[in-house]
N, C-alpha and C positions, 0 to 999 in steps of 0.2 A: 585346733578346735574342729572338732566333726561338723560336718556340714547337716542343714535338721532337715529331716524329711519333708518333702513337700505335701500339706494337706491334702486329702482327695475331700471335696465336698461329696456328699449323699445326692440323694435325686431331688428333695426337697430345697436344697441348699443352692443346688445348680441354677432351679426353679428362681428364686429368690435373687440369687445373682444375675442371672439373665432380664430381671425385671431390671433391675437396678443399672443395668448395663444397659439396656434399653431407654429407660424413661430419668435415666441420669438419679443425682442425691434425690432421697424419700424417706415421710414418716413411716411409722411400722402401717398404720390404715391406709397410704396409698399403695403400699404394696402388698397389704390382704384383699384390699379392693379388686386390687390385679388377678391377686390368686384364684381368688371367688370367679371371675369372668371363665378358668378351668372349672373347678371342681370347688363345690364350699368349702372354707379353713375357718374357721373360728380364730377371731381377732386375736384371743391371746394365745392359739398354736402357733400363728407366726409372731408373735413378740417373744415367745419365748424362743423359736428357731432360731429369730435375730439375734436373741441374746447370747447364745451360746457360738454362733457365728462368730459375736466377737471379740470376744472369748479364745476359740480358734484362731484367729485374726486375720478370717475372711471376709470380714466389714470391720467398716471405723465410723463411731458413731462420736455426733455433733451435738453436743447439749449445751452449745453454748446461749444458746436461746430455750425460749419455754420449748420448743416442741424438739425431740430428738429425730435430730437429722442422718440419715444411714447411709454409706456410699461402699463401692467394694473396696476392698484394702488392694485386691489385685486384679489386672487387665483379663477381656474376656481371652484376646489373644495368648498371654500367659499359661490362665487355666486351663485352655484348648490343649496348649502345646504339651502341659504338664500331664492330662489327662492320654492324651496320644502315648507319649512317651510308656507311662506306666502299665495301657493297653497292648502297647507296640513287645512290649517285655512279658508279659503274664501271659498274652494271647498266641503271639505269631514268635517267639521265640528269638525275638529283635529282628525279625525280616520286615523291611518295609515294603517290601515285594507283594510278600502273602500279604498285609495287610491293605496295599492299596487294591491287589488284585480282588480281596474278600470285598472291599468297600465297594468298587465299581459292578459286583455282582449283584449283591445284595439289593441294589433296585434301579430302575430306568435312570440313566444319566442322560440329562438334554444335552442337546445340540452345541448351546452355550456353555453350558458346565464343562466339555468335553475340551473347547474350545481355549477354556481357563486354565485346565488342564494341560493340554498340548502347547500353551504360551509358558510356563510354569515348568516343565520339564523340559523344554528348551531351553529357558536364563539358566538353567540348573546346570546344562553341556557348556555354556556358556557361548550362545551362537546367538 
């Protein structure tokens, strides 16, 4: 059996999941309430995002009670790694090279960031 492609969420979707990844399981109104704090969404553009999320089967949703309950189907860790990957391939032509070197350009890296970094490609030599 072929292996299924992994979803790419939208930017709306990312949006959504990162609440939910944040503020843990939620109805569709505490995560438009979220939304609206960015930019207004109309209660039922995000129910219907939701719904078709999961659908995709980028959330798993909880109706075992009155009020449906929404959680992500997959880790933010995951989707990161998923999203790298597919970037890593489209963009930089599988070099993780150009890609780290484009990321570190692309805007000021603190002190600490750098720090996470140099600890991070060290476990990696394995020292």
């Amino acid at each position: 059996m072929a292996k299924s492609k992994p979803i790419q969420p939208t930017d709306r979707e990312l949006e959504i999941l990162g609440i939910l990844w944040n503020n843990g399981p939620s109805t569709v109104r505490q995560v438009n309430e979220a939304m609206n704090k960015q930019r207004p969404t109309g209660y039922t553009t995000t129910l219907k995002l939701m719904q078709i999320m999961t659908e995709k089967g980028l959330l798993v949703r909880n109706d075992t009670n009155y009020r449906h309950i929404y959680r992500p189907a997959i880790t933010e860790e995951k989707t990161q790694k998923q999203l790298i990957s597919q970037l890593l391939e489209r963009a930089f032509s599988g070099s993780a090279e150009k890609l780290v070197m484009h990321a570190l350009s692309a805007k000021k890296v603190s002190a600490k960031e750098l720090a996470k970094i140099k600890k991070m490609i060290e476990k990696i030599e394995g020292k």
